[in-house]
C-alpha positions as CSV (number, residue, x, y, z in Angstrom):
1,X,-28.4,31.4,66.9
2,X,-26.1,33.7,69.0
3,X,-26.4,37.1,67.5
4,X,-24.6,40.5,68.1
5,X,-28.1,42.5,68.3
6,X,-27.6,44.3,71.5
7,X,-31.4,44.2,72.5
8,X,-31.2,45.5,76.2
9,X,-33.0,48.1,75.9
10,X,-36.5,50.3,77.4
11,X,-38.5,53.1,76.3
12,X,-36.8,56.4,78.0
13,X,-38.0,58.9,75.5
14,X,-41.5,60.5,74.8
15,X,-40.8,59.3,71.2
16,X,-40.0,55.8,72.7
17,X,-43.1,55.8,74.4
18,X,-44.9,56.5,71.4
19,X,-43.1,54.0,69.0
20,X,-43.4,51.4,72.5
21,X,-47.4,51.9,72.4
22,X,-48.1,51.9,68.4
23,X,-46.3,48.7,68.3
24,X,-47.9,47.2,71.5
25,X,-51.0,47.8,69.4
26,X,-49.9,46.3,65.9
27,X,-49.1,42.6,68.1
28,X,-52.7,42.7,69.1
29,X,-54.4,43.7,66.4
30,X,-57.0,41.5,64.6
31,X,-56.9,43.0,61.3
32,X,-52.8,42.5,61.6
33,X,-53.5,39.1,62.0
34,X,-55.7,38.4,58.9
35,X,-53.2,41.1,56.6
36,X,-50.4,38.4,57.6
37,X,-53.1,35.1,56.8
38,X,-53.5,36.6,53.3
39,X,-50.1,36.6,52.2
40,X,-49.3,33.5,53.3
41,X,-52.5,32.0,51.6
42,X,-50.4,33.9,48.7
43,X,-47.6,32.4,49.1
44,X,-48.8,29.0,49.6
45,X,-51.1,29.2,46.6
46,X,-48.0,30.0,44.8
47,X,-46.3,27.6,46.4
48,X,-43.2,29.7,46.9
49,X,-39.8,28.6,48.7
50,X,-39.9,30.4,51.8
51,X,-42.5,32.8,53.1
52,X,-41.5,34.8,55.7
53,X,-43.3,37.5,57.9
54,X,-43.2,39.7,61.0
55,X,-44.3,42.3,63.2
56,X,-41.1,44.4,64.6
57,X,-40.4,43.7,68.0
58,X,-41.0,46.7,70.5
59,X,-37.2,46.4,71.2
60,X,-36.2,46.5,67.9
61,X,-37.9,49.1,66.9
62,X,-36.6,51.3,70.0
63,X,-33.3,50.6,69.1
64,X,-33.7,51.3,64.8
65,X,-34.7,54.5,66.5
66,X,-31.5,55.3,68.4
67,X,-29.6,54.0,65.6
68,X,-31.0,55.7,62.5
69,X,-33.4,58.6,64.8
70,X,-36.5,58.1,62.8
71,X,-40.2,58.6,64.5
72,X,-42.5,56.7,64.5
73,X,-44.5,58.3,61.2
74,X,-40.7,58.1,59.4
75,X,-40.5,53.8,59.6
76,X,-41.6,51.8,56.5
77,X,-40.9,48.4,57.8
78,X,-43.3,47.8,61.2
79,X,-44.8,44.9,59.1
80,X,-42.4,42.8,56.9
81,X,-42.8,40.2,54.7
82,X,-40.9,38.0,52.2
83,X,-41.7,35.6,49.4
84,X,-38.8,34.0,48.2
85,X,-38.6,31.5,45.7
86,X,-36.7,30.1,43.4
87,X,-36.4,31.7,40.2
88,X,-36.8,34.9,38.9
89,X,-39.4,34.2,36.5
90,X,-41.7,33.2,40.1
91,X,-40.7,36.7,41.1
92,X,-43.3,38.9,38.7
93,X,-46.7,37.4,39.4
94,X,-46.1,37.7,43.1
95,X,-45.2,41.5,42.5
96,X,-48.4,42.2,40.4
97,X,-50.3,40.7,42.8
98,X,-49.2,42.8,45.5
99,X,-49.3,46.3,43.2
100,X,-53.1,45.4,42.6
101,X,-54.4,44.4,46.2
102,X,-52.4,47.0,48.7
103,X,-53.2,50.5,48.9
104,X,-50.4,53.1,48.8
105,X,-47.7,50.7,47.2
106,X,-44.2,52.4,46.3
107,X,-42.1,50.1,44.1
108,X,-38.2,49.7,44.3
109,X,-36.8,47.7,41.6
110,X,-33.6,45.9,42.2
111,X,-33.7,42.6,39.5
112,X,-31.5,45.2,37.2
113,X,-28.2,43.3,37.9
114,X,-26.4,46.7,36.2
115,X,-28.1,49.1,39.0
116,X,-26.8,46.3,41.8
117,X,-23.4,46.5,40.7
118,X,-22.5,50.2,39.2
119,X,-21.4,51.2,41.5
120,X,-20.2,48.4,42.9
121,X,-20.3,49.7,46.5
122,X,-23.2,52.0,47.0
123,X,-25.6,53.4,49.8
124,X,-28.9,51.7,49.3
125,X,-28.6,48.0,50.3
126,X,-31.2,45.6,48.6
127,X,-31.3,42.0,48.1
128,X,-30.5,41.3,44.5
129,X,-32.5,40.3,42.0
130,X,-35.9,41.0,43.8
131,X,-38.4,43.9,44.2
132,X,-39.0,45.6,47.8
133,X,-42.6,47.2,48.2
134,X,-43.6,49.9,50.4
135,X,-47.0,50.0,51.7
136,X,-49.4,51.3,54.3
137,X,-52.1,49.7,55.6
138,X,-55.2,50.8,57.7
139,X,-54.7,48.3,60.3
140,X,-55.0,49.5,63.5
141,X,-58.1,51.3,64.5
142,X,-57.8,55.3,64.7
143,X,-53.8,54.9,64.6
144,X,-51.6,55.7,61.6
145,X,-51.6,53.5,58.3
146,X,-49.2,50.7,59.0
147,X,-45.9,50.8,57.1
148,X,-45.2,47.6,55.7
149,X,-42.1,46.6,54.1
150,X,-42.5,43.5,51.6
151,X,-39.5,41.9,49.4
152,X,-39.7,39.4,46.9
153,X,-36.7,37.7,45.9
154,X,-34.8,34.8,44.4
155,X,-33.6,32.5,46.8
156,X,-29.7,33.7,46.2
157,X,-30.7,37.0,47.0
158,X,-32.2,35.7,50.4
159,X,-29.0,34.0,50.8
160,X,-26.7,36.9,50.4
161,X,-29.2,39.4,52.2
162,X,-29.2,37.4,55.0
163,X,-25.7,37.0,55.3
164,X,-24.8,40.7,55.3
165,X,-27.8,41.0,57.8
166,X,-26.5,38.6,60.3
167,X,-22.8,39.2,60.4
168,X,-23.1,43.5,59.4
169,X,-26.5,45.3,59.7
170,X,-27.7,43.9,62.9
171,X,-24.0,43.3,64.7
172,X,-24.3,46.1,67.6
173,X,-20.4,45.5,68.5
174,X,-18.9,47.0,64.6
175,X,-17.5,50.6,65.8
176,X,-17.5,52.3,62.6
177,X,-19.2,55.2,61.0
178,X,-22.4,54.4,59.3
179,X,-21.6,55.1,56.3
180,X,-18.6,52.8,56.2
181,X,-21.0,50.4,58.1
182,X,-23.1,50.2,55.2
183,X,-20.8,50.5,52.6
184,X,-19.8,46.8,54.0
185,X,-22.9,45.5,54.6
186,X,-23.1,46.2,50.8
187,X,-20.2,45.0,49.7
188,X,-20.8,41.7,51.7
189,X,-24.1,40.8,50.0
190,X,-22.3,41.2,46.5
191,X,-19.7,39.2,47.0
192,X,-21.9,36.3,48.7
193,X,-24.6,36.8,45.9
194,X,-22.1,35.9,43.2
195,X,-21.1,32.7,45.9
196,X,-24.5,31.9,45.9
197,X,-25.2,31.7,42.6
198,X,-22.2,29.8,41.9
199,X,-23.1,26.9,44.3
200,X,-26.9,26.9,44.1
201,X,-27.1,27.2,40.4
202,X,-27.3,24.4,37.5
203,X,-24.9,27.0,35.6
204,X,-22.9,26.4,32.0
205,X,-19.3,27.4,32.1
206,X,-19.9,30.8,29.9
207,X,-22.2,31.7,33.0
208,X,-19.4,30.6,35.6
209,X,-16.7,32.2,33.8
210,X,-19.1,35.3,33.8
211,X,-20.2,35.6,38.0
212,X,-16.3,34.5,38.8
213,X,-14.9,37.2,36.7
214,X,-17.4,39.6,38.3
215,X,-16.7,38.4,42.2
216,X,-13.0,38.7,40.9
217,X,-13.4,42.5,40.3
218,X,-15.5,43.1,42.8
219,X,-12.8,41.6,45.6
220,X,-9.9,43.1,43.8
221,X,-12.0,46.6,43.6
222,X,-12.2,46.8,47.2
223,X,-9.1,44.5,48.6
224,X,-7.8,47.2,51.2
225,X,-12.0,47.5,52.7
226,X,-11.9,43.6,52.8
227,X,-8.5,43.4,54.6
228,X,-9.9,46.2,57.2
229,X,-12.9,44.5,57.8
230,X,-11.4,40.8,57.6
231,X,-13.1,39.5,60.8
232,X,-16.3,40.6,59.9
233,X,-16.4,39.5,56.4
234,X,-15.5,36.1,57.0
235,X,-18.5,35.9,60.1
236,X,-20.8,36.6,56.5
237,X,-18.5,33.8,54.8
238,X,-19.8,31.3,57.5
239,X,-23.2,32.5,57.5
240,X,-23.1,31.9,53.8
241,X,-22.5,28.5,54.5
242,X,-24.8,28.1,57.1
243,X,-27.5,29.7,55.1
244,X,-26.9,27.6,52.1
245,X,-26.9,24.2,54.0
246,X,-30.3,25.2,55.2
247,X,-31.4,26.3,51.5
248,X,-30.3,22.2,50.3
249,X,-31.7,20.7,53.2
250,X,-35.1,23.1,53.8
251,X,-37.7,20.3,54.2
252,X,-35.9,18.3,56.7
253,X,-35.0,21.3,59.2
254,X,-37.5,22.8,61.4
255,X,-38.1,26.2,62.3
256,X,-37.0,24.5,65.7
257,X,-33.8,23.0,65.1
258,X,-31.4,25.2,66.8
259,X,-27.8,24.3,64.7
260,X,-27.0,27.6,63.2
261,X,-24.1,28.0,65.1
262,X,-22.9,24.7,64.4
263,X,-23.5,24.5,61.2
264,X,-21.3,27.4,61.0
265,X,-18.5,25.9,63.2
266,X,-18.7,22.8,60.6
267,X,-18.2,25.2,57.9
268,X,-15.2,26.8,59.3
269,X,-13.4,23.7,59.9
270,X,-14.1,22.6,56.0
271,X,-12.6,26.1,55.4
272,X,-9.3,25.5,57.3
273,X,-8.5,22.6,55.6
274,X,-8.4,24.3,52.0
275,X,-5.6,25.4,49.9
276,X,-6.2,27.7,46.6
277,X,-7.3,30.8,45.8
278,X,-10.0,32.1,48.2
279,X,-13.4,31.7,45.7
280,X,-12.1,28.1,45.3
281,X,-11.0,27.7,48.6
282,X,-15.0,28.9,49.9
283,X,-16.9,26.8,46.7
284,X,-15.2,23.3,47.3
285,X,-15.6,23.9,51.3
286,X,-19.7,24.4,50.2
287,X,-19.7,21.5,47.5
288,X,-18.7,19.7,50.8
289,X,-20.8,20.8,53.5
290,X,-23.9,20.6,50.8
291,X,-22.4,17.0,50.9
292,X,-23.2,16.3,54.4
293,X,-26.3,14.3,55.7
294,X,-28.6,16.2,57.4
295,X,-29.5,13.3,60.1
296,X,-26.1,13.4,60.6
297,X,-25.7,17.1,61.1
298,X,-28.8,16.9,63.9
299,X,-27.7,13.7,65.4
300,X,-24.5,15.1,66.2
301,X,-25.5,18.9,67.2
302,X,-28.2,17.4,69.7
């Protein structure tokens, strides 16, 4: 998928260097390579949704440093891992499992749906309903403990994190403070976590009339930001759509099946040819690309 990441970049810096070499290190090491064999043994013995996992890329991490101008000792996510899956009850055993077998574990708790959304833009950004752990691991012979960074989640918090990520967090050509960066990238995953639980859940009306009333506020709270940032917010509209297609049709798409970008271009179409209010106007264009074959998605992409 074409991405904004501006990655074109080399270690100029002393600290570079340093952040260049640990990480050189943490793609060769051994004991990395059994840390990330466990937890997907984990995950598969739990039979989660999705189990995801890597080591930072050398340019990634030289660029996080520019951005944000933490060293190397200051980074908490060298190592990341997910386990999403698909309800929140799944979400608990996974945690305890993880609190009881890493060493030096620091707990966030985000499944509080009252912390996520008062108020209803804040700094920290988090997938909902889910629980990020901090950890550091003795990995790498005579270097520093490993930071790890390991989120467990329902699968509409994946949806919605990744959507803010794609189309905010990592998009290199936004020219804004980064404060009002992140204040987006915030508000972006809380309105596409309420759009995600709307089409990917069995819900009653109560429970719809509930989440649309909330995305209601939540847009009508922060219409002048939206308006600003109108380009950018519908890029995490389509990536919604994109991610959600993927979610219905997981077991048929490979890891190698390059169609984000038209899967988004599908959804944009189905957009344009909508007339309501915007939350219906985004639902029914889902309810129809959810609608679509998937042999007929990769017949005509290829």
């Amino acid at each position: 998928m074409r991405t904004n990441i501006n990655l074109n970049v080399v270690a100029e810096t002393k600290e570079e260097e340093r952040i260049e070499k640990y990480l050189t290190l943490l793609h060769t090491s051994d004991k990395v390579k059994q840390f990330l064999s466990r937890m997907e043994q984990e995950a598969r013995r739990r039979n989660v949704y999705k189990y995801r996992a890597r080591i930072k890329d050398v340019k990634s991490a030289i660029r996080t440093y520019r951005i944000n101008n933490k060293k190397l000792e200051e980074a908490h996510d060298y190592i990341g891992v997910s386990f999403i899956v698909d309800t929140e009850d799944e979400i608990y055993p996974i945690v305890d499992y993880l609190k009881e077998n890493l060493s030096d574990v620091e707990l966030v708790d985000f499944v509080s749906e009252e912390m996520i959304y008062s108020p209803l833009v804040y700094i920290k950004w988090v997938p909902p309903l889910g629980f990020n752990l901090f950890a550091h691991e003795e990995l790498i012979e005579n270097q520093m403990k490993v930071p790890i960074e390991i989120r467990v989640c329902s699968k509409e918090g994946y949806i919605s994190e990744q959507a803010a990520y794609y189309s905010v967090q990592k998009n290199d050509t936004i020219k804004m403070p980064i404060e009002e960066k992140n204040n987006l990238r915030n508000l972006v995953q809380h309105i596409t976590y309420k759009l995600a639980i709307l089409n990917m859940r069995n819900l009653n009306t109560e429970e719809i009339q509930k989440h649309r009333k909330e995305l209601e506020k939540i847009i009508h709270n922060n219409k002048e930001f939206l308006i600003k940032n109108d380009s950018l917010c519908k890029e995490a509209v389509l990536d919604l759509g994109r991610l959600i297609y993927k979610c219905v049709y997981d077991k048929e798409i490979s890891e190698n099946d390059d169609i984000d970008d038209y899967l988004k271009e599908v959804f944009n179409e189905l957009l344009k040819n909508k007339q309501d209010n915007l939350i219906d106007i985004i639902c029914m264009a889902i309810n129809q690309m959810k609608a679509i074959d998937y042999s007929e998605i990769k017949e005509i992409a290829s």
